[in-house]
GUBABA-981550 format. One record per residue: residue number from 1; residue in one letter; x, y, z of N, C-alpha, C in turn. Coordinates in steps of 0.1 Angstrom, whole numbers, plus 5000, padded with zeros to 4 digits. Layout:
GUBABA-981550
[NUM A [X Y Z] [X Y Z] [X Y Z]];
...
end
This chain:
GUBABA-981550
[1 X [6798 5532 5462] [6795 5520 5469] [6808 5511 5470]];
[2 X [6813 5508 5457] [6827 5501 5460] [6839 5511 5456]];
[3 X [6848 5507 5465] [6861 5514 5461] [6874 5505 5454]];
[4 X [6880 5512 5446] [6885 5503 5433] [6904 5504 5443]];
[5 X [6912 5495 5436] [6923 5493 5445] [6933 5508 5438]];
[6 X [6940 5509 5443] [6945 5526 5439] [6956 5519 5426]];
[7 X [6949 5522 5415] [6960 5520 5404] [6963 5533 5396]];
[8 X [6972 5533 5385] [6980 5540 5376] [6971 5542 5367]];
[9 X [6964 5554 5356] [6957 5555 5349] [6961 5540 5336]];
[10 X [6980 5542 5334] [6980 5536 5320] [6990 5530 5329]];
[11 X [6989 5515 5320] [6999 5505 5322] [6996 5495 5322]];
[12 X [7006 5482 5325] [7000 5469 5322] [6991 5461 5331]];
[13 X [6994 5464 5340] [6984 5455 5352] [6985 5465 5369]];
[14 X [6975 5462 5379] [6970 5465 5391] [6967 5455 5395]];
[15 X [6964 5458 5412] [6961 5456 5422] [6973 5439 5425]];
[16 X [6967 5433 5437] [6976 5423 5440] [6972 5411 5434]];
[17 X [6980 5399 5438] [6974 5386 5435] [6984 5381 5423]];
[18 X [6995 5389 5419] [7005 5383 5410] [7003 5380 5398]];
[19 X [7010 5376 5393] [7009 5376 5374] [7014 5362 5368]];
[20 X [7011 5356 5358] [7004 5343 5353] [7021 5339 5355]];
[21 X [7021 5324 5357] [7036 5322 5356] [7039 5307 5347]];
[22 X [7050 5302 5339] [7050 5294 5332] [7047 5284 5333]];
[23 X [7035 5281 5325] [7024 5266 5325] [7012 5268 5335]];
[24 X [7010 5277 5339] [6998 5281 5348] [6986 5282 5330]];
[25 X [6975 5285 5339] [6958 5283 5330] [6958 5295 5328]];
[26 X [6956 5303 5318] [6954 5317 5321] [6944 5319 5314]];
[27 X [6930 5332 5319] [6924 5336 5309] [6919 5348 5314]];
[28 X [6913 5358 5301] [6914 5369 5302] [6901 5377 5300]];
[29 X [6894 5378 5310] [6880 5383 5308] [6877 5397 5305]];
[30 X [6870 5402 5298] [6867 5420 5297] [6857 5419 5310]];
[31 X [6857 5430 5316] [6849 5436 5320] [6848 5449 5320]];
[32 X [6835 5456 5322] [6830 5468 5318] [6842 5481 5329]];
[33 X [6839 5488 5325] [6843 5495 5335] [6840 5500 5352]];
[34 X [6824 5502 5347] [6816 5506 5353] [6815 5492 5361]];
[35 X [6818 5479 5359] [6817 5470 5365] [6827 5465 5377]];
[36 X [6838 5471 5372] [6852 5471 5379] [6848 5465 5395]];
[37 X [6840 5482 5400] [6843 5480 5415] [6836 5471 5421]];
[38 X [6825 5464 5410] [6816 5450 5416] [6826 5439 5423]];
[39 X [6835 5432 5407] [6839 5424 5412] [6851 5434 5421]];
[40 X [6861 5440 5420] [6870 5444 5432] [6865 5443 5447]];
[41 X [6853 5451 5447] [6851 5452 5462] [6853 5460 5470]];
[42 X [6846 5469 5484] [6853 5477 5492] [6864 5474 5498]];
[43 X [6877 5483 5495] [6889 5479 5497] [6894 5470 5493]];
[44 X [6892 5462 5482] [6894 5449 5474] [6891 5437 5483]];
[45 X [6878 5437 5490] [6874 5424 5500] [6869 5411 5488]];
[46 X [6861 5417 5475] [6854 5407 5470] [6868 5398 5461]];
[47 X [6877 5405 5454] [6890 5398 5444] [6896 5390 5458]];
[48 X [6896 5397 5471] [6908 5389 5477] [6899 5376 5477]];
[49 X [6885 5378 5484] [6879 5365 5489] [6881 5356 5475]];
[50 X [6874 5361 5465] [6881 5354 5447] [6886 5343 5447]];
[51 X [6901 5351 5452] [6911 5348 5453] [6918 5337 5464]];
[52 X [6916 5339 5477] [6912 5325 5488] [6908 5318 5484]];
[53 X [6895 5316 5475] [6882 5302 5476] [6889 5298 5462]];
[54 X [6896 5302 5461] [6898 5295 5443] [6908 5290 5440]];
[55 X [6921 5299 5446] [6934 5294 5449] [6938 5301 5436]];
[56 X [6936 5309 5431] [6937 5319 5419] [6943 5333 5419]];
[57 X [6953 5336 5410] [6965 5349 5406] [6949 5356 5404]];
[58 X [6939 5365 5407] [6933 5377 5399] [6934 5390 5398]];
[59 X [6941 5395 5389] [6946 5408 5384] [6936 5417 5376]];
[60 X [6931 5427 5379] [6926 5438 5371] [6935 5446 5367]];
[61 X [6937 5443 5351] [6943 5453 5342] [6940 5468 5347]];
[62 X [6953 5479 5342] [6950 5490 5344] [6945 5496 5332]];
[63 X [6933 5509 5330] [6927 5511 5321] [6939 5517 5309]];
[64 X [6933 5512 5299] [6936 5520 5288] [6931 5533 5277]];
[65 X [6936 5539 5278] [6934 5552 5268] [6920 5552 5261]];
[66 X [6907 5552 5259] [6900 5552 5252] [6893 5537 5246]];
[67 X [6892 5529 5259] [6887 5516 5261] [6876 5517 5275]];
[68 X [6867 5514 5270] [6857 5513 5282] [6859 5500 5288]];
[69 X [6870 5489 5286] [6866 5482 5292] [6882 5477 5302]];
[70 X [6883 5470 5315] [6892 5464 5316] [6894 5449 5313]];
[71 X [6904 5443 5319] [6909 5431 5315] [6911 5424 5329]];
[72 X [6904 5413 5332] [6906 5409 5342] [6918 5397 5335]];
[73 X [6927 5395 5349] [6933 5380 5343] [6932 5374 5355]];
[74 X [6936 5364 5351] [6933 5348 5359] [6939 5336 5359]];
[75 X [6947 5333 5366] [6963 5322 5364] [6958 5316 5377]];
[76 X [6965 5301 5376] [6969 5292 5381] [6975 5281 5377]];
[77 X [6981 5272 5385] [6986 5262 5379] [6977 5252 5378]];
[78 X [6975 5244 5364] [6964 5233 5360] [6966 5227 5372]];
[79 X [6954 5214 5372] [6954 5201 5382] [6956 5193 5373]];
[80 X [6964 5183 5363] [6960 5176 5351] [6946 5166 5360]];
[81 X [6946 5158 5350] [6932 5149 5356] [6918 5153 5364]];
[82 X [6921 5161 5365] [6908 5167 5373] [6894 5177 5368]];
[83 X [6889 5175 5366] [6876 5181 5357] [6877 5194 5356]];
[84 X [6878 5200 5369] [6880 5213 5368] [6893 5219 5374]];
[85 X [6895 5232 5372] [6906 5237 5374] [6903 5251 5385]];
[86 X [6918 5253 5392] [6914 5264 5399] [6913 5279 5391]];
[87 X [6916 5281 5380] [6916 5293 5370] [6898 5291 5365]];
[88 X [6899 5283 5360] [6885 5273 5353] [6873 5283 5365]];
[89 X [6875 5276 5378] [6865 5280 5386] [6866 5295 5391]];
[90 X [6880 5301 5395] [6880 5315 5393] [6869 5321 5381]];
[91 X [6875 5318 5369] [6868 5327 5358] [6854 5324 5360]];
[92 X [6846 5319 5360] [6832 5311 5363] [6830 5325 5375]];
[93 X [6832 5323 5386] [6831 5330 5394] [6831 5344 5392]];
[94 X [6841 5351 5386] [6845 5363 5381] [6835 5367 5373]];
[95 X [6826 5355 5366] [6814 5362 5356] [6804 5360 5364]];
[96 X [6803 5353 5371] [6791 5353 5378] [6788 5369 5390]];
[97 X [6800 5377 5400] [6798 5385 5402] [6795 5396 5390]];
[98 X [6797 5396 5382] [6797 5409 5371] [6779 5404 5370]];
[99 X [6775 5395 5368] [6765 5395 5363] [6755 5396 5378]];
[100 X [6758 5395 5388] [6752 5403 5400] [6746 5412 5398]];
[101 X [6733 5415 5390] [6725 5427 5389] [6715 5428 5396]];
[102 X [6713 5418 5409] [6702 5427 5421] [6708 5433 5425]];
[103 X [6698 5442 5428] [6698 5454 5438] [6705 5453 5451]];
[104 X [6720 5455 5451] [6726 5451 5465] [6727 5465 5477]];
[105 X [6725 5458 5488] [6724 5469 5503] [6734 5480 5501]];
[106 X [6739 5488 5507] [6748 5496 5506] [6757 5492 5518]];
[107 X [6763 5503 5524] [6773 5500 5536] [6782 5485 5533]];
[108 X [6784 5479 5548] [6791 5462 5546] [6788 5454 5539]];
[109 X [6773 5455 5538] [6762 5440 5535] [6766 5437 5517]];
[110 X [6772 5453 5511] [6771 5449 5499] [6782 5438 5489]];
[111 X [6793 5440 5496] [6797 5428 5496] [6797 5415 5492]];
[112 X [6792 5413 5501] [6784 5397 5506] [6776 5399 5499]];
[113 X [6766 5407 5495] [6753 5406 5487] [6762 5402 5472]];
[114 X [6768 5407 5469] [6776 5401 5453] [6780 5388 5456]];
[115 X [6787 5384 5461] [6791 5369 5465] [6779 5360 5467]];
[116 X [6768 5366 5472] [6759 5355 5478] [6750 5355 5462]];
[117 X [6751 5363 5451] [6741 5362 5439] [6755 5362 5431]];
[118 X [6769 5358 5434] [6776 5354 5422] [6772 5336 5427]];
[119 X [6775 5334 5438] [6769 5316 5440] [6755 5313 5437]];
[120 X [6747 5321 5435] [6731 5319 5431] [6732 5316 5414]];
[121 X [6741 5325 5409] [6743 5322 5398] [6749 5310 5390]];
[122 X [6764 5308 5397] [6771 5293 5397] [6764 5282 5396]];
[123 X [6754 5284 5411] [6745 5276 5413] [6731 5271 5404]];
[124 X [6736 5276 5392] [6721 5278 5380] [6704 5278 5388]];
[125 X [6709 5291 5401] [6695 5292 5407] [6690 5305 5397]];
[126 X [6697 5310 5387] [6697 5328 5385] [6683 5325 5376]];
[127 X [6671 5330 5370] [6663 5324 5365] [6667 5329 5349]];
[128 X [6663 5314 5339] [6670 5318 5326] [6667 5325 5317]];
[129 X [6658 5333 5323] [6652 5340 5313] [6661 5355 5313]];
[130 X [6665 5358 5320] [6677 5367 5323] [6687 5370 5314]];
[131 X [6690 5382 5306] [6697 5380 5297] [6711 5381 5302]];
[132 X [6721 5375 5291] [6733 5379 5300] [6743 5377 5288]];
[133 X [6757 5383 5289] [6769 5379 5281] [6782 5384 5288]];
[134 X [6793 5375 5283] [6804 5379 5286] [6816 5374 5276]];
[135 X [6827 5380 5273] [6835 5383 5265] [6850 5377 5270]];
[136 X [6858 5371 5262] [6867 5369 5264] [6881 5372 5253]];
[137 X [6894 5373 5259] [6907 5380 5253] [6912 5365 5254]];
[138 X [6916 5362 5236] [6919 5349 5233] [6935 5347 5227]];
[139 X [6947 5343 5223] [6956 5344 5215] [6949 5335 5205]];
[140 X [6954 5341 5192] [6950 5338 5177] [6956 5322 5178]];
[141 X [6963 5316 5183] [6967 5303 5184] [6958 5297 5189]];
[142 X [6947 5300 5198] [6938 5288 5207] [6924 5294 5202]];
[143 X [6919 5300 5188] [6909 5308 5181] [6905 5293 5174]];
[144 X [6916 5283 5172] [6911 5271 5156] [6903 5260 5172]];
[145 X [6909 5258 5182] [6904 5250 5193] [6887 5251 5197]];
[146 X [6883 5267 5192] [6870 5261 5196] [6865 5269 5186]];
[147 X [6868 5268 5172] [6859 5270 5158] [6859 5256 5154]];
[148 X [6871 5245 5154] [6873 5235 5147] [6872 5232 5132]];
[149 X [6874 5223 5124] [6873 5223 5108] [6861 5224 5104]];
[150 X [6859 5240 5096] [6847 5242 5091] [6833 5246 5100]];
[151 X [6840 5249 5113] [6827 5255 5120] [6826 5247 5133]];
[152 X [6831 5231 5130] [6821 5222 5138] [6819 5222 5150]];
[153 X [6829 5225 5157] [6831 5229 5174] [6825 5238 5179]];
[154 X [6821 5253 5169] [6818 5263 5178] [6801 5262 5176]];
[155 X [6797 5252 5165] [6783 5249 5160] [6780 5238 5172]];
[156 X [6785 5230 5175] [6781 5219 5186] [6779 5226 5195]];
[157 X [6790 5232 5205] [6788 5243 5218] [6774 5252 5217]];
[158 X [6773 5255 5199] [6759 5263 5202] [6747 5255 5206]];
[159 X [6749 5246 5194] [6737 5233 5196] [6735 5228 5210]];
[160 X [6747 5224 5219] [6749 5222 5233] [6740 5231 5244]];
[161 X [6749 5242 5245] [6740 5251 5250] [6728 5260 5249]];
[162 X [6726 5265 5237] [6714 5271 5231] [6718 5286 5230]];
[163 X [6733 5291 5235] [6742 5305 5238] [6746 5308 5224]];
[164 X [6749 5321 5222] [6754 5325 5206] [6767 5324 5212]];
[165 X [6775 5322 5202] [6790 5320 5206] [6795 5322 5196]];
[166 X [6805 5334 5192] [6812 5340 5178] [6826 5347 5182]];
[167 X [6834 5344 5175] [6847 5352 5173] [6847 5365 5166]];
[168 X [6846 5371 5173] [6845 5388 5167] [6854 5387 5156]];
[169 X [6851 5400 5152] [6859 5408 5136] [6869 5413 5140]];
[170 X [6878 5420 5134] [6890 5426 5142] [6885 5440 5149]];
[171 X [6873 5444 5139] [6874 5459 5143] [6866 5462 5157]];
[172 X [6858 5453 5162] [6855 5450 5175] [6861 5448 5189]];
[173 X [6875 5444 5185] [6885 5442 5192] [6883 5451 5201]];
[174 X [6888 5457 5216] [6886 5468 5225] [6905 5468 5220]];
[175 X [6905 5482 5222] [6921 5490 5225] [6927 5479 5237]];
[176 X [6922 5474 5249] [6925 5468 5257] [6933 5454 5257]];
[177 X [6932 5455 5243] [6932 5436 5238] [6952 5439 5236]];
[178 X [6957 5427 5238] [6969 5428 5234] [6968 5424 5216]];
[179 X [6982 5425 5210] [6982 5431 5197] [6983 5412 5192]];
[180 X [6973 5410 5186] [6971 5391 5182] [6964 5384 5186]];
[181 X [6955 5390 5197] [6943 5386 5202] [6930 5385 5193]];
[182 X [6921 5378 5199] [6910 5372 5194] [6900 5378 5204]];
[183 X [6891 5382 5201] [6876 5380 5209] [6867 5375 5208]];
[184 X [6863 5362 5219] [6848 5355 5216] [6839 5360 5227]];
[185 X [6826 5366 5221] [6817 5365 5228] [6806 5356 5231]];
[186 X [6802 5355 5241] [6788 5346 5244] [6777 5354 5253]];
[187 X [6764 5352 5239] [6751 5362 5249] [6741 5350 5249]];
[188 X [6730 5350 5256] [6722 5341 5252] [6715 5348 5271]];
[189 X [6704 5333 5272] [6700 5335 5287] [6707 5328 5299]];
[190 X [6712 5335 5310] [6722 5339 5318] [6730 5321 5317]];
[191 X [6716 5305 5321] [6718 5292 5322] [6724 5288 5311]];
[192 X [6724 5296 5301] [6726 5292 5283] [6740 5296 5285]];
[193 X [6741 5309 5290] [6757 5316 5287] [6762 5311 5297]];
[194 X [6762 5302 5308] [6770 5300 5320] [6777 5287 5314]];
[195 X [6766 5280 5306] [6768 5264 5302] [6781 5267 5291]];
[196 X [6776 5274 5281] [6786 5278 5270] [6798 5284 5277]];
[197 X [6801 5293 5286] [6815 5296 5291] [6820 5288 5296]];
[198 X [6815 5280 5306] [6825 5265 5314] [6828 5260 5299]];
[199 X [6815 5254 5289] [6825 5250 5276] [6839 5255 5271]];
[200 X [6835 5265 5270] [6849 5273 5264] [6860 5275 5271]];
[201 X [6861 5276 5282] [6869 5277 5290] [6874 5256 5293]];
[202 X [6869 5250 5288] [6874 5237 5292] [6882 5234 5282]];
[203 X [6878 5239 5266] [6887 5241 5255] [6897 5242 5259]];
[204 X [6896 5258 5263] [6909 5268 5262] [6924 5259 5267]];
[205 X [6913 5257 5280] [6920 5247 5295] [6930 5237 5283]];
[206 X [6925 5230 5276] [6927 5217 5270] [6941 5220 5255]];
[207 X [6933 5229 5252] [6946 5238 5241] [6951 5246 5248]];
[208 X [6964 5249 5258] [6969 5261 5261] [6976 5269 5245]];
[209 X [6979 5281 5246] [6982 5288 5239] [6999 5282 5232]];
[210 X [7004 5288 5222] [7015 5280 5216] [7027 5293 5221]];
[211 X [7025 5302 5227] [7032 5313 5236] [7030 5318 5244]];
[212 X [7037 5327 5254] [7038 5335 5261] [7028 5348 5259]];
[213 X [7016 5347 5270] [7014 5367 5267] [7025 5375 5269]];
[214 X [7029 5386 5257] [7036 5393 5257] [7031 5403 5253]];
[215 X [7036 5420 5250] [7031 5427 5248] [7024 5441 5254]];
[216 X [7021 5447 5244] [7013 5462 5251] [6995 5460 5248]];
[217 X [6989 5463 5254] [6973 5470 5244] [6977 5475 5233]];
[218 X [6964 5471 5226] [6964 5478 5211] [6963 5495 5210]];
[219 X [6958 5500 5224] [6959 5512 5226] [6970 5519 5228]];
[220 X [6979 5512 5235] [6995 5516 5241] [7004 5513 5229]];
[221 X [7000 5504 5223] [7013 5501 5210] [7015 5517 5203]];
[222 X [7032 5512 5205] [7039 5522 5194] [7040 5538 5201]];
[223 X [7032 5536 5213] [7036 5548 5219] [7044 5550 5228]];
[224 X [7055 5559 5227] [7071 5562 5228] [7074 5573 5233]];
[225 X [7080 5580 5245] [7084 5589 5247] [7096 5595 5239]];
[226 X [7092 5605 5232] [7107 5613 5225] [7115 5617 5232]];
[227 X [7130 5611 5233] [7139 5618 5236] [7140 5629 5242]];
[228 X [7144 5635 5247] [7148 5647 5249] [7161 5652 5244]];
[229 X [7170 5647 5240] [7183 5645 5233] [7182 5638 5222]];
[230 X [7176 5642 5212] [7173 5638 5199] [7186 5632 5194]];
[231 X [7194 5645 5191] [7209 5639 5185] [7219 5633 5196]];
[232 X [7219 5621 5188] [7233 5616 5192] [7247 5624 5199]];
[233 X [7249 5623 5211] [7258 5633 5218] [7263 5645 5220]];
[234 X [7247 5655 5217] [7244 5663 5220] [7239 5667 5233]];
[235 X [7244 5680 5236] [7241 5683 5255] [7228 5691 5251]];
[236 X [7222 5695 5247] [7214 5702 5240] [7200 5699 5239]];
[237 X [7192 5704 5249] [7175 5694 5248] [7168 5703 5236]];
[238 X [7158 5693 5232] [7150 5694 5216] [7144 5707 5214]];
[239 X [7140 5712 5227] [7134 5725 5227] [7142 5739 5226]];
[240 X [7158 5732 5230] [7169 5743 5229] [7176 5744 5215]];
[241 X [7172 5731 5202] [7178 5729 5196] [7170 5744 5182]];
[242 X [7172 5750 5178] [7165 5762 5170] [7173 5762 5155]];
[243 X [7166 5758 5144] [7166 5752 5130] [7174 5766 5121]];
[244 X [7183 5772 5115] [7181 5782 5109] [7172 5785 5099]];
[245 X [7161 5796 5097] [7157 5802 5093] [7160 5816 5084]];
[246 X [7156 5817 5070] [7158 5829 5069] [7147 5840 5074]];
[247 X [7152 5854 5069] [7144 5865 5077] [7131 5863 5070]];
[248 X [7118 5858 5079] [7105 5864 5073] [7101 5850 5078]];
[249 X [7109 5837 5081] [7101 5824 5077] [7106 5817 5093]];
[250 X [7092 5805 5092] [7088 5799 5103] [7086 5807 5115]];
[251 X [7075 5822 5113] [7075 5833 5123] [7085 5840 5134]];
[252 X [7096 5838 5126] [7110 5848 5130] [7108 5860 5127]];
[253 X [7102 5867 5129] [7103 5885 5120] [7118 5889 5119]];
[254 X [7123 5897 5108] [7132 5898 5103] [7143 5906 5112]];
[255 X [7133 5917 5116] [7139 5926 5130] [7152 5918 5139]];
[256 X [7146 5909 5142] [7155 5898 5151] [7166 5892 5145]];
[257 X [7169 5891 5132] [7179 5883 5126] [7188 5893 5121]];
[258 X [7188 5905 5127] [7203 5915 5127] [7205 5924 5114]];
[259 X [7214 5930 5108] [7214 5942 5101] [7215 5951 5101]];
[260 X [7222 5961 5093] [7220 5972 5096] [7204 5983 5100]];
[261 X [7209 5989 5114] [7200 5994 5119] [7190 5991 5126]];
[262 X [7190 5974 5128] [7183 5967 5134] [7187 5962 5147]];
[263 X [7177 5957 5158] [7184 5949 5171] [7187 5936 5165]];
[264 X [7197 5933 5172] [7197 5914 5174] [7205 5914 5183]];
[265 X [7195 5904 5192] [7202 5899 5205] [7212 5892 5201]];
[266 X [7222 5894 5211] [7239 5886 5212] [7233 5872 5215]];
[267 X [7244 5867 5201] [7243 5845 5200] [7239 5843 5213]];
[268 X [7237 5829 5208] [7235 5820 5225] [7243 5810 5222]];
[269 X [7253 5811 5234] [7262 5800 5233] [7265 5786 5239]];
[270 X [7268 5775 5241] [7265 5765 5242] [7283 5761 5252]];
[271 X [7282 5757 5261] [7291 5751 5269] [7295 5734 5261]];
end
C-alpha cells in the first residue's frame, strides 16, 4: 500500500528533509517498522506534506541490524516565546499518523485517509478509550528534566494526564538508540498519551540537551572493516599473507611441505 523512500539497509539516516542543525529542537521518535510506510507515504507524499505544514527537517533513520524499530528525527529552529514550536508540532503529528489504525482505502485515497485521522487525533476527536503508546530517543543529559528531584516531575505529568510515563532500563533500549541515550515511554488511552507527549516534549523543548547528537547505533558501534593490508607497508592482502606451519598442523598435510621423495610446489614469490 505504501512505498518506503529507496534507502541503504545500514547507516545513519534516509530519505530527504535534512539533518538537525545548531540550536534547532530536535527529537527522536521510534517507530515500528512495520509502521515506517504509514507515516512515509506513497512515494514519500505523507513526510513531505509533514514536512510543508510544519516547517520541519523529518528524517527516517536507516534500519539497523537486528532492531525492529526505526528512528524518526525531527529539527527545527525554536520560536523562543511562543507556546509551541515547529519540531513540537511536527513530532505531535508524526504520532498521531502512526497511531492512524482505521482501516484506510487503498489506491490515492490512502494517503489522505492517514492525514485526515492523524488531525482526528491532534484534534482529541480519537475516542479515549483507544489504547495507544509511543516512545521516545532521549540524551542522558535531558533524562533529570522530566524525572526532577526524587520523582516529582515525572509523578505530576502522570497525575496531569492519567498516561504511564517511565524511563526504560538500559536493557530495553532498541540497537537503534545512539550509545547514551535514554528511553521514555508513554502508554495509557490514546487522549491520556497525546496530553502526556505534548508534556514531555515541552520539557525537552525547554531543557535542550548539554551536546551535540553524535555517534553510531548501539547496533553499529565498534563495527569496523578489517583492513585488507593488516601490516604496516606491506603489498600483501590478509588472505595472501600464509603463517608458517609445521608438517601435520593447521591442516597443511605434510606431502606439501617438501622432502625427500615428496612433491612441493615451487615458493611463491612476492614482487
Amino acid at each position: 500500500m505504501f512505498e518506503e523512500e529507496a534507502t541503504p539497509v545500514v547507516g545513519l539516516s534516509s530519505g530527504s528533509g535534512g539533518g538537525p542543525t545548531p540550536g534547532d529542537v530536535v527529537f527522536r521518535i521510534l517507530c515500528n517498522k512495520s509502521k515506517t510506510g504509514q507515516v512515509i507515504g506513497k512515494g514519500g507524499s505523507v513526510i513531505k506534506q509533514l514536512r510543508d505544514e510544519t516547517l520541519s527537517r523529518i528524517k527516517v533513520e536507516n534500519m539497523v541490524p537486528g532492531s525492529d524499530d526505526r528512528v524518526i528525527v525531527i529539527s527545527a529552529p525554536d520560536t523562543p516565546g511562543e507556546e509551541s514550536s515547529p519540531a513540537l508540532d511536527a513530532a505531535v503529528r508524526i504520532y498521531a499518523v502512526m497511531m492512524a489504525t482505521t482501516v484506510m482505502p487503498g489506491g490515492d485515497d490512502a494517503d489522505a485517509a492517514a492525514i485526515a485521522a492523524a488531525d482526528a487525533i491532534v484534534g482529541a476527536e480519537a475516542a479515549p478509550e483507544v489504547k495507544a503508546s509511543v516512545r521516545l530517543l532521549i540524551p542522558k543529559s535531558q533524562t533529570g528534566c522530566l524525572i526532577g528531584k526524587g520523582g516529582i516531575i515525572i509523578n505530576e505529568m502522570r497525575e496531569q494526564t492519567g498516561a504511564q510515563i517511565r524511563v526504560c532500563n538500559k536493557d530495553q533500549i532498541p540497537v537503534c538508540a545512539l550509545q547514551g541515550d535514554d528511553m521514555v515511554q508513554i502508554t495509557g488511552e490514546s487522549s491520556a498519551v497525546l496530553h502526556a507527549f505534548h508534556l514531555v516534549l515541552t520539557k525537552l523543548r525547554a531543557t535542550p540537551p548539554r551536546e551535540p547528537l553524535s555517534g553510531q547505533p548501539i547496533g553499529l558501534a565498534g563495527q569496523q572493516m578489517a583492513s585488507p593490508y593488516p601490516v604496516a607497508g606491506s603489498k600483501r592482502p590478509l588472505d595472501m599473507m600464509q603463517p608458517y606451519a609445521p608438517p601435520g598442523q593447521y591442516g597443511v598435510p605434510p606431502q606439501y611441505m617438501g622432502g625427500a621423495g615428496q612433491f612441493a610446489p615451487p615458493p611463491r614469490t612476492w614482487e
